[in-house]
NURO-617998 format. One record per residue (C-alpha): x, z, y. Coordinates in nm, 4 decimals, decimal comma, padded with zeros to 6 digits, always signed. Layout:
BEGIN
[node [X Z Y]],
...
END
This chain:
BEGIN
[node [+00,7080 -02,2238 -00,8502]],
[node [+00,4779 -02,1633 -01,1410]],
[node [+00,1569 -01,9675 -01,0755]],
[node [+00,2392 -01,7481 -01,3632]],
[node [+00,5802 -01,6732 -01,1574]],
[node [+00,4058 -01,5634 -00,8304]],
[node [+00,1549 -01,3511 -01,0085]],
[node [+00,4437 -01,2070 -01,2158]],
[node [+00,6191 -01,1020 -00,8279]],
[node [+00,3581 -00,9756 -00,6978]],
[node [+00,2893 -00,7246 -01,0026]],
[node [+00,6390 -00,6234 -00,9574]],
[node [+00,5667 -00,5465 -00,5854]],
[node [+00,2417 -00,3353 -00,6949]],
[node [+00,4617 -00,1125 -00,9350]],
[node [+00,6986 -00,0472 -00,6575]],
[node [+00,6294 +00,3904 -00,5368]],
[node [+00,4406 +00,4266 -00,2576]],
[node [+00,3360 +00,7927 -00,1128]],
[node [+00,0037 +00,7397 +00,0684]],
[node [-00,0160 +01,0497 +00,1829]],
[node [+00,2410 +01,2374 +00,3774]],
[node [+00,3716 +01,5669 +00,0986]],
[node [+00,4339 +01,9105 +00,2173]],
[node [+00,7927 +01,9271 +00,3974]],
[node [+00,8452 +01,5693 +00,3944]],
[node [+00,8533 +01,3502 +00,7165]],
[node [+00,5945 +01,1169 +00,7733]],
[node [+00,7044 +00,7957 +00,7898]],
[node [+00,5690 +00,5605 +01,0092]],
[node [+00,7351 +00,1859 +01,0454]],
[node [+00,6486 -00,0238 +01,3526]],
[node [+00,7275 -00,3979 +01,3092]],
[node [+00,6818 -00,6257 +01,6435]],
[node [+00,5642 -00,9665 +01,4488]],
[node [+00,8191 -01,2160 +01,5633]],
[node [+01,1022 -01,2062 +01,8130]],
[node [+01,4623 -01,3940 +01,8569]],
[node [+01,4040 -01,7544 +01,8628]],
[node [+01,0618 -01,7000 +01,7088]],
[node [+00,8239 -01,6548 +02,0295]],
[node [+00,5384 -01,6130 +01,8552]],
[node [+00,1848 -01,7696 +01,9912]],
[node [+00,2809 -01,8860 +02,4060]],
[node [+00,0450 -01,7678 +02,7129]],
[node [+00,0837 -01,9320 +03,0776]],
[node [+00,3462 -01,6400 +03,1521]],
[node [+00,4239 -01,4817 +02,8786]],
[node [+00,4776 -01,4836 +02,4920]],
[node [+00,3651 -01,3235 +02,1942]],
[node [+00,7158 -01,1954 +02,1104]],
[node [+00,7665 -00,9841 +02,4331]],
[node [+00,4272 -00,8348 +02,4371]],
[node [+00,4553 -00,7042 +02,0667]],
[node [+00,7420 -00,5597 +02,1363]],
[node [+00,6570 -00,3454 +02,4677]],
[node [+00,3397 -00,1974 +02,2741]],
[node [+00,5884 -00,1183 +01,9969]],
[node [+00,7985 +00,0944 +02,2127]],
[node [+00,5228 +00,2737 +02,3891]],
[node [+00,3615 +00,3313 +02,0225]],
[node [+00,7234 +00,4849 +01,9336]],
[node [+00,7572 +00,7214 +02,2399]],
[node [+00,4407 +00,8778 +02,1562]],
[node [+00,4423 +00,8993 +01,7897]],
[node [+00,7984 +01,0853 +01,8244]],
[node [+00,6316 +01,2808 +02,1370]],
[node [+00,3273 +01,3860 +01,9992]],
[node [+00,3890 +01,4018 +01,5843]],
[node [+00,6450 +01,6696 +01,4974]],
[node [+00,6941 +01,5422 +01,1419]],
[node [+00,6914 +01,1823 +01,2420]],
[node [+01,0192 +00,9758 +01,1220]],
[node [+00,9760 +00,6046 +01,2858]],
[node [+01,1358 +00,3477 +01,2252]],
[node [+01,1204 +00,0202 +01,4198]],
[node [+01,1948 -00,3109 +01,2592]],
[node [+01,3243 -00,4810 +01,5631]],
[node [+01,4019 -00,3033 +01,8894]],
[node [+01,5273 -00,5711 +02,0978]],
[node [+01,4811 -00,9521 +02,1178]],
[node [+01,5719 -01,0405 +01,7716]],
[node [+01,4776 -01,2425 +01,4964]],
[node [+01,4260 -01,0348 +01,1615]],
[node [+01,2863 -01,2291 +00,8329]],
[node [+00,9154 -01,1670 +00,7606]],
[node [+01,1163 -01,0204 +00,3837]],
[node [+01,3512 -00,8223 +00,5643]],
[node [+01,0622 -00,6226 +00,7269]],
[node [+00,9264 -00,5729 +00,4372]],
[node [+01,2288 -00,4668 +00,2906]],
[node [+01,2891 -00,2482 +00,5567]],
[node [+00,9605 -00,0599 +00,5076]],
[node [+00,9837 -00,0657 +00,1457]],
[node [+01,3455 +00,1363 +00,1295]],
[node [+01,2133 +00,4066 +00,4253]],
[node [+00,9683 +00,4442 +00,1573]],
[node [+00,7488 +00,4566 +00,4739]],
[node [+00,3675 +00,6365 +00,4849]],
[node [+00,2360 +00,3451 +00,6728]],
[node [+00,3166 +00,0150 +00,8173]],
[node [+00,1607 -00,1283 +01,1077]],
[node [+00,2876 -00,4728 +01,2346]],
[node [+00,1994 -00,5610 +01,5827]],
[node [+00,1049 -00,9242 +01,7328]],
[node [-00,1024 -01,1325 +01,9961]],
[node [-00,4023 -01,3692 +01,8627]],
[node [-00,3949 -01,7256 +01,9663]],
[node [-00,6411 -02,0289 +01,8346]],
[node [-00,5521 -02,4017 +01,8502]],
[node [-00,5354 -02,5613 +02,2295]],
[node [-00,8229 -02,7951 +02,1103]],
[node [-01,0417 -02,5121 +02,0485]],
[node [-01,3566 -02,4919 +02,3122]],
[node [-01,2735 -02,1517 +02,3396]],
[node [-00,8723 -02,1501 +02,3820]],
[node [-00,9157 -01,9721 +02,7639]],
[node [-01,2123 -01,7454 +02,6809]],
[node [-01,1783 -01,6091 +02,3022]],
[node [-01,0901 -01,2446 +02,3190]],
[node [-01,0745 -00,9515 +02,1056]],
[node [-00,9060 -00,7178 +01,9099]],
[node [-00,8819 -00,7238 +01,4869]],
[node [-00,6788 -00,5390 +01,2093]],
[node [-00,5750 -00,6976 +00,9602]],
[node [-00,5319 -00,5628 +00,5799]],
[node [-00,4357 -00,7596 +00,2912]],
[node [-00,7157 -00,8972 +00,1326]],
[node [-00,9324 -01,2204 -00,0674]],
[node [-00,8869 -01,5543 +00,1432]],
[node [-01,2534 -01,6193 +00,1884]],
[node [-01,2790 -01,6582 +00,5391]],
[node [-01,1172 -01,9832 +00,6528]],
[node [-01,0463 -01,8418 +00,9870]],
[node [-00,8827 -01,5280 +00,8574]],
[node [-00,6618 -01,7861 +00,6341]],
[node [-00,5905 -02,0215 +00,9288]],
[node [-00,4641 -01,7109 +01,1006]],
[node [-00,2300 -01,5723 +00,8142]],
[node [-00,1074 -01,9305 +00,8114]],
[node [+00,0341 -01,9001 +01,1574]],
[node [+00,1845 -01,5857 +01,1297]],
[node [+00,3395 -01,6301 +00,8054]],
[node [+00,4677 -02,0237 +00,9286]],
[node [+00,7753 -01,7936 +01,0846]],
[node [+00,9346 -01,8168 +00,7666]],
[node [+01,0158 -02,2085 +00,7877]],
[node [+01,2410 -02,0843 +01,0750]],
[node [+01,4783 -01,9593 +00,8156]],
[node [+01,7332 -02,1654 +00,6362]],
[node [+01,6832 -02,2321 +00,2800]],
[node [+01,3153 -02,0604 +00,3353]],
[node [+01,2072 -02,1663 -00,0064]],
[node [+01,4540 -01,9909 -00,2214]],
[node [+01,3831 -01,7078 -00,0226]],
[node [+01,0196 -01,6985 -00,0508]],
[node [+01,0364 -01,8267 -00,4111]],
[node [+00,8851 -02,1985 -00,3091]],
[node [+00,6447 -02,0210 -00,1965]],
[node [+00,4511 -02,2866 +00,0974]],
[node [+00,2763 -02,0834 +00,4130]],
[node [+00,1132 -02,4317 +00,5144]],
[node [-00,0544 -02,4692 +00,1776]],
[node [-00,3790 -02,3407 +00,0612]],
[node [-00,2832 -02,3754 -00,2586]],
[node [+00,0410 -02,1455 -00,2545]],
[node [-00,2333 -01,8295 -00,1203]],
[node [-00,4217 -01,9060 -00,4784]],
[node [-00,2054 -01,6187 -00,6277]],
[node [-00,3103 -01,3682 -00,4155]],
[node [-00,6973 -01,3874 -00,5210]],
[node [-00,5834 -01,2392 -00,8327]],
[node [-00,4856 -00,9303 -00,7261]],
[node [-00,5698 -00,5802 -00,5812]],
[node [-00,3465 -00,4301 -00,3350]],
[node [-00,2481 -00,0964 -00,5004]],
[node [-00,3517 +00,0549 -00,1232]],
[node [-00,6161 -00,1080 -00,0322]],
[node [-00,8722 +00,1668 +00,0083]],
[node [-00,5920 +00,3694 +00,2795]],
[node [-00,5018 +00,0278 +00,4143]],
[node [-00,8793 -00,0215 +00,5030]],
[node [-00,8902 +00,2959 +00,6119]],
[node [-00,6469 +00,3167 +00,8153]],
[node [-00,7730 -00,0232 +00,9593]],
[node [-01,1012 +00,1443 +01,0665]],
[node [-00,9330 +00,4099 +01,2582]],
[node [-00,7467 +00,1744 +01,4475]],
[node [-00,9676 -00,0875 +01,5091]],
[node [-01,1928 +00,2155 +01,6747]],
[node [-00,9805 +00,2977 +01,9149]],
[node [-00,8956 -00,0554 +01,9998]],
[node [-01,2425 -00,0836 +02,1142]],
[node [-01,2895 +00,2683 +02,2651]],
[node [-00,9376 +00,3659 +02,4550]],
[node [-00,8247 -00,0307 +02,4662]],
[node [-01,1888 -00,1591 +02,5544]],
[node [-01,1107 -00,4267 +02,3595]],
[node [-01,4200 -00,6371 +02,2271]],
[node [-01,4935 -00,5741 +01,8433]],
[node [-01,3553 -00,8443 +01,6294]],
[node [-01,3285 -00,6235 +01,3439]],
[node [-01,1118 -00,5130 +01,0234]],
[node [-01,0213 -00,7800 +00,8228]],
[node [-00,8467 -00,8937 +00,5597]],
[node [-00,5857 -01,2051 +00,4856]],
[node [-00,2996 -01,3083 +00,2806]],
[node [-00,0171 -01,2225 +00,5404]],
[node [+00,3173 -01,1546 +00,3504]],
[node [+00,4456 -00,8646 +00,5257]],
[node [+00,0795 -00,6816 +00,3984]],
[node [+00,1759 -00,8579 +00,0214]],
[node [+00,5133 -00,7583 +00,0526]],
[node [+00,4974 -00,4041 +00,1606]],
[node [+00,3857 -00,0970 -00,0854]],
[node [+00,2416 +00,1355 +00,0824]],
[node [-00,1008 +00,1361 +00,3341]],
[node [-00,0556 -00,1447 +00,5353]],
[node [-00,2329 -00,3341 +00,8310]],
[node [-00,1322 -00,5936 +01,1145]],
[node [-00,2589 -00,5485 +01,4605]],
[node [-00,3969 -00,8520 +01,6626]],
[node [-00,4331 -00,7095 +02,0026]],
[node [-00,6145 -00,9650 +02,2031]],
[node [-00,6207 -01,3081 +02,2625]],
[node [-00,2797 -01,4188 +02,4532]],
[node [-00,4035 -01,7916 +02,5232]],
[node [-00,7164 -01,6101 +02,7307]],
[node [-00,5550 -01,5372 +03,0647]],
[node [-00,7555 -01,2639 +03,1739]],
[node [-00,6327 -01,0761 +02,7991]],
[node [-00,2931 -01,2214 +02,8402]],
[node [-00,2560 -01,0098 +03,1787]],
[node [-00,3868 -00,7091 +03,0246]],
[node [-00,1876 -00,7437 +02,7676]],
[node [+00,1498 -00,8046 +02,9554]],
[node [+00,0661 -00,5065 +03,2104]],
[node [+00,2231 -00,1990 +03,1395]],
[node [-00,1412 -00,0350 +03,1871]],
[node [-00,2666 -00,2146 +02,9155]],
[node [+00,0261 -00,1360 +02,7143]],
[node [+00,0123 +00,2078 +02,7259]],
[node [-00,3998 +00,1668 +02,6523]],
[node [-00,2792 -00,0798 +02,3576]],
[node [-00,0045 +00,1765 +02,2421]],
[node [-00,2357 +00,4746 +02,3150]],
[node [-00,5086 +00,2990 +02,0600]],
[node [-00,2887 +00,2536 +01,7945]],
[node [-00,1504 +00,6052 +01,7887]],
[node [-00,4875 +00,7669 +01,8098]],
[node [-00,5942 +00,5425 +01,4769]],
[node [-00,2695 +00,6612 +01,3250]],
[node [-00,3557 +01,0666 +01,4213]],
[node [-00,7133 +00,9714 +01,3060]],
[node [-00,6261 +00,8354 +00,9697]],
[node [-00,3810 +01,1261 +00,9226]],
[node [-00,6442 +01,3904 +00,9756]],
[node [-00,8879 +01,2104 +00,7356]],
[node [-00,6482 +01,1437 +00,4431]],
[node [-00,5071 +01,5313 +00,4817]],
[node [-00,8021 +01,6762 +00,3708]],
[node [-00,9596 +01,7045 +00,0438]],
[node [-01,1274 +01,4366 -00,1440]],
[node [-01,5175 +01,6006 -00,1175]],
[node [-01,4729 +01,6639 +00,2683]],
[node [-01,3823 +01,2742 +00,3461]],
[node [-01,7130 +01,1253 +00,1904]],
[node [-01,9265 +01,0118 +00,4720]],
[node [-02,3096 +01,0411 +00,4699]],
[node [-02,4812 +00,6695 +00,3934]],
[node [-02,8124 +00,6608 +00,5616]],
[node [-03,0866 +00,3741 +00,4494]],
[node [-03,2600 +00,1723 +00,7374]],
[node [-03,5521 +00,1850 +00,5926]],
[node [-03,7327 +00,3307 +00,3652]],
[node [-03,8213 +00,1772 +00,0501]],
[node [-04,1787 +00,0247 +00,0420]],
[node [-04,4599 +00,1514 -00,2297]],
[node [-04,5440 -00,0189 -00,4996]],
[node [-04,9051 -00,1311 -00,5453]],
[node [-05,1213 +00,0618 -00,8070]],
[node [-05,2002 -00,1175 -01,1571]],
[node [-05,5153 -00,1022 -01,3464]],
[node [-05,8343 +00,1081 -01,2792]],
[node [-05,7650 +00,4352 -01,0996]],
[node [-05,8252 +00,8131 -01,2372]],
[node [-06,0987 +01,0417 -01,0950]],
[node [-06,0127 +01,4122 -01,1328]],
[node [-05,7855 +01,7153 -01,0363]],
[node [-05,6653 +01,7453 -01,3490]],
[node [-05,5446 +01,3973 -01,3541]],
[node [-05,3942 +01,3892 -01,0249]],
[node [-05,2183 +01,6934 -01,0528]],
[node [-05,0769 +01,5526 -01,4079]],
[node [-04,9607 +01,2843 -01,1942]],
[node [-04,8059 +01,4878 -00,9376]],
[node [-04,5795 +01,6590 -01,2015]],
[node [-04,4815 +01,3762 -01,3678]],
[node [-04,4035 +01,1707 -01,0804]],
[node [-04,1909 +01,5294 -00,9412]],
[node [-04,0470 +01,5665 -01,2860]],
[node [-03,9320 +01,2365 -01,3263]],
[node [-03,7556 +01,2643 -00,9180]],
[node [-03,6167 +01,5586 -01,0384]],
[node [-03,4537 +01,3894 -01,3491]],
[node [-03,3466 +01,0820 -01,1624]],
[node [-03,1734 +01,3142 -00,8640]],
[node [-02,9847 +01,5230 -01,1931]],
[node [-02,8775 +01,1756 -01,3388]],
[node [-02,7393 +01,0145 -01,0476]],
[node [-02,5553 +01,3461 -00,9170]],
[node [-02,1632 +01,2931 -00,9512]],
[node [-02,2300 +00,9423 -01,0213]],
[node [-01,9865 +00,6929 -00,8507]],
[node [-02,1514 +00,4141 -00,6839]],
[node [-02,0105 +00,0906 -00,5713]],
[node [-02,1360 -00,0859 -00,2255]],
[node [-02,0619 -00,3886 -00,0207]],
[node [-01,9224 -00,3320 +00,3274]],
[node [-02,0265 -00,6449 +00,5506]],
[node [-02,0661 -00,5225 +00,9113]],
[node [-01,9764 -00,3033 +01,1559]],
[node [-02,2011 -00,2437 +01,5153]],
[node [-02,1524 -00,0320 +01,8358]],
[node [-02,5249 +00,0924 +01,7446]],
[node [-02,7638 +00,0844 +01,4513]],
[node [-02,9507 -00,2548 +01,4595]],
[node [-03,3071 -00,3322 +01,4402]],
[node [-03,4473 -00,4591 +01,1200]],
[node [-03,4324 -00,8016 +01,1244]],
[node [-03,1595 -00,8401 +01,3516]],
[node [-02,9467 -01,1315 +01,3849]],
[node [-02,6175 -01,0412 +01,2868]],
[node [-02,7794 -00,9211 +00,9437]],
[node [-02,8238 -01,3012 +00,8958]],
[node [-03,1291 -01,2301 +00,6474]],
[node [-02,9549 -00,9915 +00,3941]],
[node [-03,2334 -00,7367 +00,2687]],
[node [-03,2165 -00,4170 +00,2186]],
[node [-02,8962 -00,3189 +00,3720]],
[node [-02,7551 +00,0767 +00,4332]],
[node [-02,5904 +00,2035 +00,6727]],
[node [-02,3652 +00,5097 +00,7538]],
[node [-02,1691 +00,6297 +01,0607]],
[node [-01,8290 +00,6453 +01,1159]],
[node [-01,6889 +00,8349 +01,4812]],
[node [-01,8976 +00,6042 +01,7093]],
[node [-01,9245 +00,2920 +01,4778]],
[node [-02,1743 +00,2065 +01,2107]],
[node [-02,1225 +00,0480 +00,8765]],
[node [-02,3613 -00,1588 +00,7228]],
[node [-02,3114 -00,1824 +00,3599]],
[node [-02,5538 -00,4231 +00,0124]],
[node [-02,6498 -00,3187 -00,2808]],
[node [-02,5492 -00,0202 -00,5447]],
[node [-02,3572 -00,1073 -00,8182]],
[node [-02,2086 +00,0983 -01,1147]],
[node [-01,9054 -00,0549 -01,1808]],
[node [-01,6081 -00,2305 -00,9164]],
[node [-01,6772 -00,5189 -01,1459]],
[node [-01,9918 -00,5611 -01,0515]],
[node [-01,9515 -00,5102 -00,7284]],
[node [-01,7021 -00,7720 -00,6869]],
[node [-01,8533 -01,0211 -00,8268]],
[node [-02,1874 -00,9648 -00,6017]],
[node [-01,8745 -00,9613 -00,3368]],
[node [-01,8249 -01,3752 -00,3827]],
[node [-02,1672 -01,4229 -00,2557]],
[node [-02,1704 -01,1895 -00,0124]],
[node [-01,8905 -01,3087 +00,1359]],
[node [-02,0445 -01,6555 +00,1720]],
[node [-02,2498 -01,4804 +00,5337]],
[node [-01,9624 -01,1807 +00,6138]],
[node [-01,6104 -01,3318 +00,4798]],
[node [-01,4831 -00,9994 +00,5687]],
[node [-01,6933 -00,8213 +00,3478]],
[node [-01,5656 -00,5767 +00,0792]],
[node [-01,6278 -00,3221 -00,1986]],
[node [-01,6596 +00,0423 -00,0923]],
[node [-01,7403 +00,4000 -00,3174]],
[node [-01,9708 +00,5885 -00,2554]],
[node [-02,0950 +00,9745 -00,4557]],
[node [-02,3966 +01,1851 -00,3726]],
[node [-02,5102 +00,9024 -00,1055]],
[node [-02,1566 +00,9692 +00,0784]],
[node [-01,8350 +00,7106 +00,0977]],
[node [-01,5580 +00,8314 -00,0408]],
[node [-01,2187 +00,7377 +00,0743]],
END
């Protein structure tokens, strides 16, 4: 299939209505997809499989979303052992016209890999650049399910989930919910790591096809590690189900509180790590009161005009990292990138590069950036606050 032709689908998929925000009197629709199922176990642990333990958090996340939400309407994909097309959840999401989709799974890496018994932690996924070759490697596995089906590339438009070629298309577009996919990301990514006490991979973002496919706020789950024993035997337990489950939901009730209010009272406060240093004086200095009080108002009338400029003003920002705590200057995991931001979210803190008046601009700062932290991405920000 051309490239024209896959850029031409995906368009379609971005016109398709999506309500990102729940409207008064109208259930909130929430669709729960356990990746995989049927004769498609999924990613294989000593005792268990992926297919079985997506499925269990799935059901727990259901009980308490129809326990605990009064205006929830959820809708499960699968709720038994069957096999359901990576398009047919999509298209199952897409005619709920659902609020949100979340799509559940267990992480694996390659049985080569030095780390296959010890890698652990928890990431959400939205759709997003493929920068990061890990992130790709990983939509590449998920999305292989569709070679399962018969006469998969009519169905998927020749569309090849082993090639890197076939996820070219999706660097040319922006998901038409990104900014409440990420969102919604964040919130339960937090809790992952809070309730779950899973480690902090973080939110990222990939070319899956049920986040391409889908038109409204999306994200897919990675719980843990199911190749890692010890996670594989949290994750199987019905105690760390419930914590899984328990994660999730709190994200979802999270990200519903946020996006109900109004746009002013969901910026968040961006606070610099350092302030920034003085510039050295130039040619001889001036003796005199009357000088250096000139000084003084010029220097306060020009702050003053610089503050009434930039008021209102919508600035752009690179999001690269997320920590437990603020980090020292120098740190690390800043890998050298000078001067960075930061602002707080609930317990986490968001590092973000650079201020930029246009997403253009932004974006293409974003390429480089993304070179250190593939996971990187584009934020707004007004008055020194995010807004989401």
């Amino acid at each position: 299939m051309s490239l024209s032709r896959i850029i031409k689908q995906l368009l379609l998929i971005l016109l398709l209505p999506a309500l990102a925000l729940s409207a008064e009197g109208k259930e909130f629709t929430v669709v729960i997809d356990p990746g995989h199922g049927g004769k498609d176990a999924g990613a294989l642990g000593r005792k268990t499989n992926e297919k079985t333990i997506n499925l269990a958090v799935a059901k727990q996340l259901r009980d308490l979303l129809r326990s605990n939400m009064n205006d929830v309407n959820v809708i499960m994909t699968r709720s038994n052992d069957t096999f359901v097309t990576l398009q047919g959840r999509a298209d199952m999401a897409n005619r709920k016209h659902a609020d949100i989709f979340i799509s559940i799974h267990a992480n694996s890496v390659d049985k080569k890999s030095p780390m296959f018994t010890s890698v652990n932690g928890a990431a959400v996924y939205t759709l997003g650049l493929q920068r990061s070759e890990t992130n790709l490697s990983v939509a590449m596995r998920e999305n292989a399910v569709m070679k399962l089906e018969p006469d998969y590339s009519t169905t998927y438009e020749g569309f090849d989930p082993s090639s890197a070629e076939s996820y070219i298309a999706f660097e040319m577009m922006q998901h038409a919910n990104l900014d409440q996919s990420i969102e919604l990301a964040e919130a339960v990514q937090n809790q992952l790591v809070r309730t779950a006490g899973r480690k902090n991979n973080g939110v990222r973002q990939a070319p899956f096809w049920v986040l391409v496919r889908t038109s409204m706020p999306a994200i897919l789950v990675e719980l843990d590690f199911i190749c890692n024993p010890a996670m594989e035997k949290f994750m199987a337990s019905e105690q760390g189900q419930k914590k899984l489950a328990l994660a999730i939901y709190r994200g979802i009730e999270k990200y519903r509180k946020v996006a109900d209010k109004p746009a002013d009272s969901r910026k968040e406060r961006v606070v610099a790590d350092s302030r920034p240093e003085e510039l050295p004086s130039s040619g001889a200095a001036q003796s005199g009161s009357e000088t250096i009080a000139g000084k003084k108002a010029e220097s306060k009338a020009a702050a003053a005009a610089a503050a009434a400029d930039a008021k209102d003003r919508i600035v752009y920002k690179i999001q690269f990292l997320t920590a437990g705590s603020p980090l020292r200057k120098g740190d690390s995991r800043l890998k050298g990138l000078s001067p960075v931001e930061y602002y707080k979210d609930g317990n986490m803190v968001k590092y973000t590069y650079g201020s930029y008046c246009s997403q253009a601009e932004a974006s293409k700062e974003l390429k480089k950036i993304k070179k250190s932290f593939p996971d990187a991405f584009v934020i707004k920000t007004c008055n020194g606050k995010r807004i989401k």
